[in-house]
MOPAC internal coordinates of N, CA, C and O (Angstrom, degrees):
PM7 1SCF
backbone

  N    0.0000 0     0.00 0     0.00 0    0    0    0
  C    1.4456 1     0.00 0     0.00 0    1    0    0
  C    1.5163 1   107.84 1     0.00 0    2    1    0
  O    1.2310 1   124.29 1   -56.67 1    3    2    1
  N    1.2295 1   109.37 1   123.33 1    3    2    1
  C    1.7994 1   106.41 1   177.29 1    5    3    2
  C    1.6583 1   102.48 1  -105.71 1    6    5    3
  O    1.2310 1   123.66 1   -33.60 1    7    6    5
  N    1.3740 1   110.59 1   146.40 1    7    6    5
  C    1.4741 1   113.99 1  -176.28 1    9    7    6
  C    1.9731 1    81.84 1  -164.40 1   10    9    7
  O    1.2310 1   139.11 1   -21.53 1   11   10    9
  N    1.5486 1    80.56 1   158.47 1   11   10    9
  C    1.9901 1   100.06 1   163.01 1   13   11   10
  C    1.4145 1    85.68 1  -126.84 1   14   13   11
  O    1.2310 1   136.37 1    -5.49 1   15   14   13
  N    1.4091 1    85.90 1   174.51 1   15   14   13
  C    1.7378 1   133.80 1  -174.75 1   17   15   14
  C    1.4809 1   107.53 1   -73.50 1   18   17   15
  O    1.2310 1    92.67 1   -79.62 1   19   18   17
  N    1.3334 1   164.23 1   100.38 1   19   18   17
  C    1.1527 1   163.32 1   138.75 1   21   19   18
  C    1.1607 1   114.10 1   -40.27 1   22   21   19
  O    1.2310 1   119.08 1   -38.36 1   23   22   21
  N    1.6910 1   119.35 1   141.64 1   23   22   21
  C    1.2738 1   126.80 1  -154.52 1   25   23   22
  C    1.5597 1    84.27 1  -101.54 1   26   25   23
  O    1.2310 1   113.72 1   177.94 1   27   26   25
  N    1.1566 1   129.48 1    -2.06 1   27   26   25
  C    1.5516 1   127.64 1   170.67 1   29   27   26
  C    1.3270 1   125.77 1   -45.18 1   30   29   27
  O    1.2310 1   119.82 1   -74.29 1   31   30   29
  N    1.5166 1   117.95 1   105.71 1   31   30   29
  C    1.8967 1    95.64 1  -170.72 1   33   31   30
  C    1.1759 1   104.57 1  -102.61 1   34   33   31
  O    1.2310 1   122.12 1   -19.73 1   35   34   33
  N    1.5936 1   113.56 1   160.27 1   35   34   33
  C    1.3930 1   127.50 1  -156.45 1   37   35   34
  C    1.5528 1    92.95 1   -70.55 1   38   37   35
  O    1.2310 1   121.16 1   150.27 1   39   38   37
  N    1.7747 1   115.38 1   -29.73 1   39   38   37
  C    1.7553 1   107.27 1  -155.83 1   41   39   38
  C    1.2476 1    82.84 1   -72.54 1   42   41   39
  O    1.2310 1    97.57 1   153.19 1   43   42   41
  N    0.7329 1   157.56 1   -26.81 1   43   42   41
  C    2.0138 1   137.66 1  -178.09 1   45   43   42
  C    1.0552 1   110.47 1   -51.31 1   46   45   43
  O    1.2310 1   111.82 1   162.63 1   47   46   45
  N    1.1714 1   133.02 1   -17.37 1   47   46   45
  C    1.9007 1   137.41 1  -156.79 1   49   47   46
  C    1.4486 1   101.80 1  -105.90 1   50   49   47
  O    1.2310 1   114.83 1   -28.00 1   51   50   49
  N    1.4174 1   127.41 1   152.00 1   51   50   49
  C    0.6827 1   122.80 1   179.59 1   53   51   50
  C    1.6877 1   131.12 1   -83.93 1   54   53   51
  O    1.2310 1   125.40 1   147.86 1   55   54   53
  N    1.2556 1   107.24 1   -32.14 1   55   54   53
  C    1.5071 1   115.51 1   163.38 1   57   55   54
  C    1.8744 1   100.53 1  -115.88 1   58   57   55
  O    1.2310 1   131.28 1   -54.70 1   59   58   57
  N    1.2165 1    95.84 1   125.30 1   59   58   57
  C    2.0729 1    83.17 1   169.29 1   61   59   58
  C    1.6224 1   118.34 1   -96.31 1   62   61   59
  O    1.2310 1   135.35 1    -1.51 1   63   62   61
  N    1.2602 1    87.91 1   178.49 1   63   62   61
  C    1.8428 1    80.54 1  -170.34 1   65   63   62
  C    1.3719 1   116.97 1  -123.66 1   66   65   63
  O    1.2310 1   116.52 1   -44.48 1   67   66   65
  N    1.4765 1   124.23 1   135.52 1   67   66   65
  C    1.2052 1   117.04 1  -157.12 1   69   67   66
  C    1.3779 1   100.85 1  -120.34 1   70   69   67
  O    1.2310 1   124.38 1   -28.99 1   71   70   69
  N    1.4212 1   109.20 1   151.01 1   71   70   69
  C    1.5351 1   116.84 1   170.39 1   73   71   70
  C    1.4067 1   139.64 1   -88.16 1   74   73   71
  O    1.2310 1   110.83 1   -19.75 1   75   74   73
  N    1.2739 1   134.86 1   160.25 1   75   74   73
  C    1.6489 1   111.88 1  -157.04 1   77   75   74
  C    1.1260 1   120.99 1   -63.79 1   78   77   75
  O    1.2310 1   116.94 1  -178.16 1   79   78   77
  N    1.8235 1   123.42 1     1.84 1   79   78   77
  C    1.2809 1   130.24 1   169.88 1   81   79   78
  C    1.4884 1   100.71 1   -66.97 1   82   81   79
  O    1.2310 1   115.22 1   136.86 1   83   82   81
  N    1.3864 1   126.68 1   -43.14 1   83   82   81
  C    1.3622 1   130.35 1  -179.03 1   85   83   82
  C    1.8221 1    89.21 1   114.63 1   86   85   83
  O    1.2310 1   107.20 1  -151.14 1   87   86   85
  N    0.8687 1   141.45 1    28.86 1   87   86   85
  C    1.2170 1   141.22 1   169.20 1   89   87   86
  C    1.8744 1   122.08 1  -121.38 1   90   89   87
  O    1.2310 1   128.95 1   -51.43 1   91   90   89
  N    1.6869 1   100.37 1   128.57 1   91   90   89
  C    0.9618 1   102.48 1  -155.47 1   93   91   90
  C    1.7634 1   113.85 1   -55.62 1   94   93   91
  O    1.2310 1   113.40 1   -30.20 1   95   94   93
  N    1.1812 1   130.09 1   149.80 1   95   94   93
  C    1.3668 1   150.51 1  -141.74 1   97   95   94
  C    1.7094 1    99.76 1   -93.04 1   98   97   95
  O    1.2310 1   109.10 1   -52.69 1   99   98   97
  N    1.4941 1   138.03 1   127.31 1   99   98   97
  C    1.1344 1   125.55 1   176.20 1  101   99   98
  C    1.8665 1    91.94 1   -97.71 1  102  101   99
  O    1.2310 1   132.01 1   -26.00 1  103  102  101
  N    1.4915 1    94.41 1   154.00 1  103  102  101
  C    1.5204 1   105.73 1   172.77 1  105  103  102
  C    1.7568 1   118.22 1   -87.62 1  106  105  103
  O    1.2310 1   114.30 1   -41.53 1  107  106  105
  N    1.1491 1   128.40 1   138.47 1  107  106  105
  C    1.5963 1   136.92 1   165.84 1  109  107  106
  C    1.1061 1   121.53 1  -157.82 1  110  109  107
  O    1.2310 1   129.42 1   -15.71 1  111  110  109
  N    1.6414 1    99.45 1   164.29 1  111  110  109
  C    1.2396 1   126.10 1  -122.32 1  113  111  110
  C    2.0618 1    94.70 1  -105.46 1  114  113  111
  O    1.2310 1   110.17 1   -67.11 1  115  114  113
  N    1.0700 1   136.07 1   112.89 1  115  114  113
  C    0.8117 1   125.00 1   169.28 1  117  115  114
  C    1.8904 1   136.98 1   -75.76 1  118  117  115
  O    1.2310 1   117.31 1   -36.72 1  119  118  117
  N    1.1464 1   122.73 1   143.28 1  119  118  117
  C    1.2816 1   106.71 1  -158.10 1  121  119  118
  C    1.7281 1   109.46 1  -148.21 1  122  121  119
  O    1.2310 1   132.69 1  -148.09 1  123  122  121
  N    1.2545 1    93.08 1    31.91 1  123  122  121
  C    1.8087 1   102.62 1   167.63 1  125  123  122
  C    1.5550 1   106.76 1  -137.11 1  126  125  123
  O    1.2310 1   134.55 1   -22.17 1  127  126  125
  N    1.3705 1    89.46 1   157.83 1  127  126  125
  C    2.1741 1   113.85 1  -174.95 1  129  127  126
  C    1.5471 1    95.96 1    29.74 1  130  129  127
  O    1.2310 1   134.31 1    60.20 1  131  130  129
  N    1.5387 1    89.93 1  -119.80 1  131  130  129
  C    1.7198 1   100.64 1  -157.34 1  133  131  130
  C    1.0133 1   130.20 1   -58.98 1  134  133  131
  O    1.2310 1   126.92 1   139.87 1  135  134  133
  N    1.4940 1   104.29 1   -40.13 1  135  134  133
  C    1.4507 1   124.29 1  -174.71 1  137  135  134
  C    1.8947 1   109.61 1   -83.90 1  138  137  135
  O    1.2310 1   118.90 1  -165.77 1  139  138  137
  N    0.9792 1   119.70 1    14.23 1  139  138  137
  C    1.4934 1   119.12 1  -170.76 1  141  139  138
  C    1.9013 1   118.11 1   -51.70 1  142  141  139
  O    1.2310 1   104.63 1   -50.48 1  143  142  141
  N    1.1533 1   146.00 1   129.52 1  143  142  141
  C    0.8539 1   127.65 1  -176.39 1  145  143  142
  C    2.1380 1   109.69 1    93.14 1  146  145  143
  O    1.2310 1   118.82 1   146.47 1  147  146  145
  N    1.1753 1   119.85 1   -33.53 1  147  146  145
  C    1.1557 1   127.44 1   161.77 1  149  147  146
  C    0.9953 1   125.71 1   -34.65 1  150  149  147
  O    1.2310 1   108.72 1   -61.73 1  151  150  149
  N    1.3770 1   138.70 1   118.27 1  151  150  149
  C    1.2630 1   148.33 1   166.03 1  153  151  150
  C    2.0869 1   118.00 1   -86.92 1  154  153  151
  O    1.2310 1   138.24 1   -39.55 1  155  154  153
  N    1.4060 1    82.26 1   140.45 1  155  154  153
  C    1.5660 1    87.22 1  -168.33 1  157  155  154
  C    1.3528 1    95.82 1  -159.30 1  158  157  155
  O    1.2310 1   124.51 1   -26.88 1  159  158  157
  N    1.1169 1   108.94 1   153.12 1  159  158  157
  C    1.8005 1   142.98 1  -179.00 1  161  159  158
  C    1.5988 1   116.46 1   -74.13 1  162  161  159
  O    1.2310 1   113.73 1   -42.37 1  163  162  161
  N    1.1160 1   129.46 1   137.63 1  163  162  161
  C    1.4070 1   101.56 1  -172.01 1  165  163  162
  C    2.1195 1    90.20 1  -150.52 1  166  165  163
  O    1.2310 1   119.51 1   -36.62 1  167  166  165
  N    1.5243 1   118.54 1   143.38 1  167  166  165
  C    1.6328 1   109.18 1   157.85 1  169  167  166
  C    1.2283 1    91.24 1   -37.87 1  170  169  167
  O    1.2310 1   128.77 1   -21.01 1  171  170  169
  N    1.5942 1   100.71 1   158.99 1  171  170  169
  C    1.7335 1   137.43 1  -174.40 1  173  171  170
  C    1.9246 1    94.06 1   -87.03 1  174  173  171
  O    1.2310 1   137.04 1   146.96 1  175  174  173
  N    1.5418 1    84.61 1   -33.04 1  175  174  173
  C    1.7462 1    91.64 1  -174.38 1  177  175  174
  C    1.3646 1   108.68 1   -86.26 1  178  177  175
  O    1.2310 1   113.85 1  -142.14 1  179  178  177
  N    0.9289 1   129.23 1    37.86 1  179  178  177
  C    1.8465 1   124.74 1  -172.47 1  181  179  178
  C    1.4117 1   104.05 1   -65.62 1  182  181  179
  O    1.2310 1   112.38 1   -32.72 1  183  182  181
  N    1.3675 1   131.98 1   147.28 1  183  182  181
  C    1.5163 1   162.91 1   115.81 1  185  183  182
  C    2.3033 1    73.28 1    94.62 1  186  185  183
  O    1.2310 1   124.64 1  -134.01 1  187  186  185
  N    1.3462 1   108.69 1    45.99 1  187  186  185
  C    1.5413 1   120.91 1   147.44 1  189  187  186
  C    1.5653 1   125.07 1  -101.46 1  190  189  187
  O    1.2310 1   107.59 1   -13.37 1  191  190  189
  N    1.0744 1   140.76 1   166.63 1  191  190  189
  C    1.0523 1   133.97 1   168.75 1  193  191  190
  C    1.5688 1    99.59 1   -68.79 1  194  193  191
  O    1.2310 1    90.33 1   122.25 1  195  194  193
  N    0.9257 1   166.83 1   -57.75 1  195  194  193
  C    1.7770 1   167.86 1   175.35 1  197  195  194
  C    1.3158 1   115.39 1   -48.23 1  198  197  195
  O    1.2310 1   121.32 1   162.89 1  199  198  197
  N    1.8481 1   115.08 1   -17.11 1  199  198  197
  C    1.6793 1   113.47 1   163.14 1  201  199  198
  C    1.2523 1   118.89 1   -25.10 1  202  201  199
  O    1.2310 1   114.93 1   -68.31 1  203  202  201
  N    1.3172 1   127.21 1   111.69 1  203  202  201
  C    1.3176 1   131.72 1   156.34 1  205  203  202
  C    1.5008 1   134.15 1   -60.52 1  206  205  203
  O    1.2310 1   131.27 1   155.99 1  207  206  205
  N    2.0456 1    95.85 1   -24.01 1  207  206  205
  C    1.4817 1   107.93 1   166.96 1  209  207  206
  C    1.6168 1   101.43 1    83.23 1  210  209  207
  O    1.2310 1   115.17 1   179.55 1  211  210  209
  N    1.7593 1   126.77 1    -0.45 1  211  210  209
  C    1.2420 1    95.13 1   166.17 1  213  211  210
  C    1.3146 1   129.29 1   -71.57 1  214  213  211
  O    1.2310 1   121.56 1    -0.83 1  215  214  213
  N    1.3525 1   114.62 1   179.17 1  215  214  213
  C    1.6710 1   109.83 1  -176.64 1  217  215  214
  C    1.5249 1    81.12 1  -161.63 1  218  217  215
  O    1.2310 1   123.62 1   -18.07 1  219  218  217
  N    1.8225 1   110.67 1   161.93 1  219  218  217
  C    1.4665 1   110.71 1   178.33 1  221  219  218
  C    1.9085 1    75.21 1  -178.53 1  222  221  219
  O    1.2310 1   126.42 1   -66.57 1  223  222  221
  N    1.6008 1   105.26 1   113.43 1  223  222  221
  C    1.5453 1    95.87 1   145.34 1  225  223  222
  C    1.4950 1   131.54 1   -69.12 1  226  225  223
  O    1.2310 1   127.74 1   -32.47 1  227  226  225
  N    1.4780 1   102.72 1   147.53 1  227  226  225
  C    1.3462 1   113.12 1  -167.89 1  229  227  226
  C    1.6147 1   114.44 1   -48.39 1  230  229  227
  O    1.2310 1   121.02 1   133.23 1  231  230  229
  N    1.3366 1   115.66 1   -46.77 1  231  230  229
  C    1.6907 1   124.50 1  -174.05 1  233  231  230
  C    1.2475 1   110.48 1   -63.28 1  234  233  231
  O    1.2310 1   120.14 1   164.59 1  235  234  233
  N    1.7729 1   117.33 1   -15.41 1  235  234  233
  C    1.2212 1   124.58 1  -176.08 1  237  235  234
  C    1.6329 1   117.73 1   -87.53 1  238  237  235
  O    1.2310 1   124.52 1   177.21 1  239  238  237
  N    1.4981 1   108.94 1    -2.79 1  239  238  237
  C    1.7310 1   107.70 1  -147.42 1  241  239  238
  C    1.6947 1    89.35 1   -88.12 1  242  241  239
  O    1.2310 1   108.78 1  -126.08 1  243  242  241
  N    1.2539 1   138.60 1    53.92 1  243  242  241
  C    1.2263 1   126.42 1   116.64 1  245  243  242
  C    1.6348 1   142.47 1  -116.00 1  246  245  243
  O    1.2310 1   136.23 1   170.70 1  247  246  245
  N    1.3860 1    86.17 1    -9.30 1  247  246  245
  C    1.6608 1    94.34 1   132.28 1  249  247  246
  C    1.5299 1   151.05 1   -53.52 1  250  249  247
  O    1.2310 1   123.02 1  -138.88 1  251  250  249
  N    1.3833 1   111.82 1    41.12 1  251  250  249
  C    1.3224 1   130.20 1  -161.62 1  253  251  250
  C    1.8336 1   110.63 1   -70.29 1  254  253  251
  O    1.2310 1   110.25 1   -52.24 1  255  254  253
  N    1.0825 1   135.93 1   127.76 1  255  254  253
  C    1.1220 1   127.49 1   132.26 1  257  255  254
  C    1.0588 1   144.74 1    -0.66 1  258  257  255
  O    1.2310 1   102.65 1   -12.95 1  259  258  257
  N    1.5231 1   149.40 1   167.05 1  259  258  257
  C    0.8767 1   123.95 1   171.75 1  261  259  258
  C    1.8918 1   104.61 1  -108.08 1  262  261  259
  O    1.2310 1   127.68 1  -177.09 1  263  262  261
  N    1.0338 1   102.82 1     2.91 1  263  262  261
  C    1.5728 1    97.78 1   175.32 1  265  263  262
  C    1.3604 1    93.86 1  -120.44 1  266  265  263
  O    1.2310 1    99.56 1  -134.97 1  267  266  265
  N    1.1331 1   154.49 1    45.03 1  267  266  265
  C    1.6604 1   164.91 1   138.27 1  269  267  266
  C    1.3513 1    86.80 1   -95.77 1  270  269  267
  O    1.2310 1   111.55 1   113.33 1  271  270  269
  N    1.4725 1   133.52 1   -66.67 1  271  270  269
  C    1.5208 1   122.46 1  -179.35 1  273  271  270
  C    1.4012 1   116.20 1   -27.28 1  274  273  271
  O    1.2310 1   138.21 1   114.53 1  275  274  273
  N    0.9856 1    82.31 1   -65.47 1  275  274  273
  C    2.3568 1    99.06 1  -174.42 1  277  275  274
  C    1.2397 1   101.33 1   -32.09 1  278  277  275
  O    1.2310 1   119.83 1   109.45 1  279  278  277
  N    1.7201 1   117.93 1   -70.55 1  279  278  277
  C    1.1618 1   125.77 1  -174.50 1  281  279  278
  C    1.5818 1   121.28 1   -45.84 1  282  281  279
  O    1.2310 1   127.56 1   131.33 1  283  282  281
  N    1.4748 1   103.06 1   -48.67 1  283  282  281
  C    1.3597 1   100.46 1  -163.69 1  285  283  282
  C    1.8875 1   108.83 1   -78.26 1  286  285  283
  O    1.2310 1   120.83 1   158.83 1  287  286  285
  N    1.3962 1   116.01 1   -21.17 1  287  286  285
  C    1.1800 1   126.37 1   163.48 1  289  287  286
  C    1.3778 1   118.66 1   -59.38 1  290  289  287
  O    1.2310 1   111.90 1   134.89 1  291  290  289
  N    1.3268 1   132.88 1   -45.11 1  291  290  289
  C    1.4806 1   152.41 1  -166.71 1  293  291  290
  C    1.5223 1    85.40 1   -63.55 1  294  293  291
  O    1.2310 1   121.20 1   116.22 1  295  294  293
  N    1.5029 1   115.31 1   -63.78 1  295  294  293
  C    1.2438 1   133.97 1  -167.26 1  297  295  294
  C    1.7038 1   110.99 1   -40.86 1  298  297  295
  O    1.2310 1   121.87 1   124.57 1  299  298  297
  N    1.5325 1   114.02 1   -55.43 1  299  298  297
  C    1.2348 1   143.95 1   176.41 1  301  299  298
  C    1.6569 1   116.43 1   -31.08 1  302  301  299
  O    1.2310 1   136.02 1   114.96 1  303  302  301
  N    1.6772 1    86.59 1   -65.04 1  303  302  301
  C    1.5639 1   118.50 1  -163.39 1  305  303  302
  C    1.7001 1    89.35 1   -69.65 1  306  305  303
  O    1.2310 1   116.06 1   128.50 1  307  306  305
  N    1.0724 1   125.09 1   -51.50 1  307  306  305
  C    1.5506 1   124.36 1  -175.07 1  309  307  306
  C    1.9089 1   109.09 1   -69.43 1  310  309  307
  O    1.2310 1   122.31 1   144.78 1  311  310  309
  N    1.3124 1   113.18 1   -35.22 1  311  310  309
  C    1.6290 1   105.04 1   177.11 1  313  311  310
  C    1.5344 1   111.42 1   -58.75 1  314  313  311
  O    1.2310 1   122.86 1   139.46 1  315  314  313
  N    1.6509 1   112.12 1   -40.54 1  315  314  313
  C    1.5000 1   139.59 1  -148.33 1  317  315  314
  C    1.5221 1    71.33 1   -83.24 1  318  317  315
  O    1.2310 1   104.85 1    74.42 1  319  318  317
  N    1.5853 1   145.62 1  -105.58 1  319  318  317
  C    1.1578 1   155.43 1   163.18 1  321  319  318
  C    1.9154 1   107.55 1    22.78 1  322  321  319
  O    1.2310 1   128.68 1   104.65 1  323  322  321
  N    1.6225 1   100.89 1   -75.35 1  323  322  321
  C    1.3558 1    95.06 1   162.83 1  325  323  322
  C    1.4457 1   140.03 1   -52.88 1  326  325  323
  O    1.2310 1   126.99 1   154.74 1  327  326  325
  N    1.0994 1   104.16 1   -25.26 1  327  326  325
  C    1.5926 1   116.76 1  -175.25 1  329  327  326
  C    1.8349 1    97.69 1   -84.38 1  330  329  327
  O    1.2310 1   117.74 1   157.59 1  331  330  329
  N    1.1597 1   121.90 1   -22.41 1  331  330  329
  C    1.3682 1   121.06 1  -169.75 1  333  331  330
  C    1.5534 1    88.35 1  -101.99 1  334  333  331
  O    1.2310 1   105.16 1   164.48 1  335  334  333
  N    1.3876 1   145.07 1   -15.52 1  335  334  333
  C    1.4571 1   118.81 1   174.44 1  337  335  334
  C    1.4255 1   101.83 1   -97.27 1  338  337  335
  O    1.2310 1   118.09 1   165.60 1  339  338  337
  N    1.3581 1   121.24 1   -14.40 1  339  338  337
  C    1.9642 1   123.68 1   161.40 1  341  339  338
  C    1.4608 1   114.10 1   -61.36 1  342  341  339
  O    1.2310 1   115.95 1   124.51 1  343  342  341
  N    1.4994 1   125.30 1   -55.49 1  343  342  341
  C    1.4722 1   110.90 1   153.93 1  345  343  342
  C    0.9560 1   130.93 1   -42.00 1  346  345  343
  O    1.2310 1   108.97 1   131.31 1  347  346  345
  N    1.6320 1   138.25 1   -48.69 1  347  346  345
  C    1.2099 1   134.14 1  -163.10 1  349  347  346
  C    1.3086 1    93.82 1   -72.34 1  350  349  347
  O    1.2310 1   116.51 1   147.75 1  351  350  349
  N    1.6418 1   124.25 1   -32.25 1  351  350  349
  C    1.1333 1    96.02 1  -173.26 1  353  351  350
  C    1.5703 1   127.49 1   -84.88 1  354  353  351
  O    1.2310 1   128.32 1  -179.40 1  355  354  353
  N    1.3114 1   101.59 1     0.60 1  355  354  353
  C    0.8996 1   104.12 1   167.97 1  357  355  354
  C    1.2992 1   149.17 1  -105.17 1  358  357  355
  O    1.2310 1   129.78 1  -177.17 1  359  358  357
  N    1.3499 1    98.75 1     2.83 1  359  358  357
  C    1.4582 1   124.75 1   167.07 1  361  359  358
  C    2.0655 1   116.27 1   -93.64 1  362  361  359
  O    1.2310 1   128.10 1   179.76 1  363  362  361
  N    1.4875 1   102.00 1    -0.24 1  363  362  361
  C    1.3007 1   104.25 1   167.75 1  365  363  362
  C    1.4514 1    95.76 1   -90.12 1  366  365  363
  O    1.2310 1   114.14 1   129.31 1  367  366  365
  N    1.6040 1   128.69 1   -50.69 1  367  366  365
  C    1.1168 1   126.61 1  -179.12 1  369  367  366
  C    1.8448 1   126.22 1   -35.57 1  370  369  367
  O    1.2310 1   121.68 1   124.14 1  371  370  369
  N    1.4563 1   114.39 1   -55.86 1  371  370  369
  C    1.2071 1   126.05 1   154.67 1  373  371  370
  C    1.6926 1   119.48 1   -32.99 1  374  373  371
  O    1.2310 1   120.87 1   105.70 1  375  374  373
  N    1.1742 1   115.94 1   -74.30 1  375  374  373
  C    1.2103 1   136.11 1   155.40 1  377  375  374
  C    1.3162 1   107.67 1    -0.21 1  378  377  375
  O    1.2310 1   126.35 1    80.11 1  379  378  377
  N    1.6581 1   105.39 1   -99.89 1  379  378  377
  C    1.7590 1   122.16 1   156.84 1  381  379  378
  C    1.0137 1   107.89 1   -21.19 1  382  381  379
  O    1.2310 1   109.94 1   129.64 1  383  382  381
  N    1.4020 1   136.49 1   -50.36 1  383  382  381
  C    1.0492 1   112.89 1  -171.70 1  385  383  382
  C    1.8198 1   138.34 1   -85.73 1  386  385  383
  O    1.2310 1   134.54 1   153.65 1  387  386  385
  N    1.3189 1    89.47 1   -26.35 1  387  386  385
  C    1.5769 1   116.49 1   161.61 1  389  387  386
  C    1.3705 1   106.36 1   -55.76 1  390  389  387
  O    1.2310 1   115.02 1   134.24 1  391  390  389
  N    1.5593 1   127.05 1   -45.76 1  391  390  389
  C    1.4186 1   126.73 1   175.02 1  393  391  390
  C    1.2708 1   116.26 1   -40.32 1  394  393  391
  O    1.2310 1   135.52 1   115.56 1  395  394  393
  N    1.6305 1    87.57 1   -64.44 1  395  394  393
  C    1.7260 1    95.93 1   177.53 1  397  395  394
  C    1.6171 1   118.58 1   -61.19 1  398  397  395
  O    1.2310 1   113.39 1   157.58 1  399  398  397
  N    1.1844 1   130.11 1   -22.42 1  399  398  397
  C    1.3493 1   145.51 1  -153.34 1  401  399  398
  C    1.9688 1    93.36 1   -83.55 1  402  401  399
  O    1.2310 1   128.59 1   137.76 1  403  402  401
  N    1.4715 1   101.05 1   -42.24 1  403  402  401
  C    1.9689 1   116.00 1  -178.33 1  405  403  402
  C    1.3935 1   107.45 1   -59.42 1  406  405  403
  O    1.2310 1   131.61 1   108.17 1  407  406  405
  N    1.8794 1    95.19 1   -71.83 1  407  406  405
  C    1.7566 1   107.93 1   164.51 1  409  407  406
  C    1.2093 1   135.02 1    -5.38 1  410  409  407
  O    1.2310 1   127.13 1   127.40 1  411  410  409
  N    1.7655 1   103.88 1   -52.60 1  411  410  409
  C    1.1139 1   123.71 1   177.98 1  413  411  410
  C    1.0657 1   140.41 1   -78.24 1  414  413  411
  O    1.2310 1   117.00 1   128.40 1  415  414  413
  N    1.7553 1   123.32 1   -51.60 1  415  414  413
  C    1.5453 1   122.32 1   112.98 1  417  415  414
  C    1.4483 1   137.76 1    24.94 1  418  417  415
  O    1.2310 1   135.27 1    96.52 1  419  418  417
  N    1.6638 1    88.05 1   -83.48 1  419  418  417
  C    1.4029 1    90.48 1  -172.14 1  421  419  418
  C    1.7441 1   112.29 1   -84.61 1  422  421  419
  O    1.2310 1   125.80 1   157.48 1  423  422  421
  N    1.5814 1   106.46 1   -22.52 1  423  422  421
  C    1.5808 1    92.34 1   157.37 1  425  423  422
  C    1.2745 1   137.73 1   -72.26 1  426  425  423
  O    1.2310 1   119.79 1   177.48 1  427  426  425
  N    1.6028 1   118.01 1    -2.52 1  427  426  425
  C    1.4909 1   137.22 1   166.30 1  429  427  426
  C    1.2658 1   113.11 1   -67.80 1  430  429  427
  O    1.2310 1   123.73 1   116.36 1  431  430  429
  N    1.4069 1   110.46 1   -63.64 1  431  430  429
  C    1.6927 1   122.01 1   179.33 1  433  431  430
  C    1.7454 1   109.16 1   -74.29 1  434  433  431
  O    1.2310 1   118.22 1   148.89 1  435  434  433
  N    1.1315 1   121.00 1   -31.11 1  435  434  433
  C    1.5017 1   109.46 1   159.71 1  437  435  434
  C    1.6663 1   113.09 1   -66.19 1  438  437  435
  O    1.2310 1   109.88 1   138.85 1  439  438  437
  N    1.2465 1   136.59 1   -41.15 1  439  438  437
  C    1.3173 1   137.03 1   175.32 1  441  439  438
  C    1.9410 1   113.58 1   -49.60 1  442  441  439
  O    1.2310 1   137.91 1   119.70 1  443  442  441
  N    1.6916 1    82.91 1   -60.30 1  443  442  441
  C    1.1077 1    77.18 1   154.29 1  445  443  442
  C    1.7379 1   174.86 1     3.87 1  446  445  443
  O    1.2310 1   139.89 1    68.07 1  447  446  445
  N    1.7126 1    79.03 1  -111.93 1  447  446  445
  C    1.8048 1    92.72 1   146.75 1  449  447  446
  C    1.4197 1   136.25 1   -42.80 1  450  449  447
  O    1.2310 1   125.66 1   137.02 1  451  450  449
  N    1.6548 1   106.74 1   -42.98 1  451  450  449
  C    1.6162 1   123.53 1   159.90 1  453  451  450
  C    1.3756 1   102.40 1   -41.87 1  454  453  451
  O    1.2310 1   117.14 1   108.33 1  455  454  453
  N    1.4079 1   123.05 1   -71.67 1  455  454  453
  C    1.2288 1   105.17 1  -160.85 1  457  455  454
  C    1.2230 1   120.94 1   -51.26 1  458  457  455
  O    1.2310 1   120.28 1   120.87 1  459  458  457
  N    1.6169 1   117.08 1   -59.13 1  459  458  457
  C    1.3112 1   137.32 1  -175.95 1  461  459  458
  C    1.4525 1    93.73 1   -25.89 1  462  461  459
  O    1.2310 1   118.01 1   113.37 1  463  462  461
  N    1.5749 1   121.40 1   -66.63 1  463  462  461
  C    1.4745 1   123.82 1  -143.78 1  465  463  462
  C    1.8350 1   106.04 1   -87.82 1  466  465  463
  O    1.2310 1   127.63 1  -171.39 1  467  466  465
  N    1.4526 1   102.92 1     8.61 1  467  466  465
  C    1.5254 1   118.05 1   157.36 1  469  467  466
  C    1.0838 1   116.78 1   -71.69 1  470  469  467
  O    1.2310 1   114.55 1   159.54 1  471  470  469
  N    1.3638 1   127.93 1   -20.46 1  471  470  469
  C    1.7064 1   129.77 1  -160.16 1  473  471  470
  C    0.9902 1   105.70 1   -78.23 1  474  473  471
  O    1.2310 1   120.10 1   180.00 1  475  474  473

């Protein structure tokens, strides 16, 4: 089977697809008889000794397995997970900063008042 590497990256997709190594799946390009031009999923480890040998054409990838499910769910719960400890962190950041933003304020309008009540 001859195929290249597609500069297509999986993070564009909305769920990616992983192979029974558990590693995410590179996409290629098929380029014999019928299927020419076909896109398909392939192990990251292909024609390695550690090939897992999955394969899944691309038009096919919602036809999942039920242990491709697992994976790609596991996968999910951990992106979703990260994205919720990037908010938090970034909603403490705001925070902090609003603190400091009051702080400041009120050491303006306390400076302030001093003067005024210098006159």
């Amino acid at each position: 089977m001859s195929s290249s590497r597609s500069t297509t990256s999986m993070r564009n997709l909305n769920i990616p697809i992983y192979c029974h190594c558990n590693m995410q799946c590179s996409i290629y390009t098929y380029y014999k008889a019928n299927n020419r031009g076909r896109k398909f999923y392939r192990c990251p480890r292909n024609k390695s000794e550690d090939d897992c040998g999955f394969f899944r054409w691309f038009d096919e990838r919602n036809g999942l397995s039920e242990d491709m499910k697992h994976f790609t769910s596991a996968n999910a719960t951990e992106v979703c997970s990260n994205h919720a400890i990037s908010l938090t962190t970034e909603f403490l950041q705001i925070k902090m900063l609003l603190v400091i933003l009051i702080l400041l304020v009120v050491v303006v309008l306390n400076l302030t008042s001093k003067c005024c009540n210098c006159k």
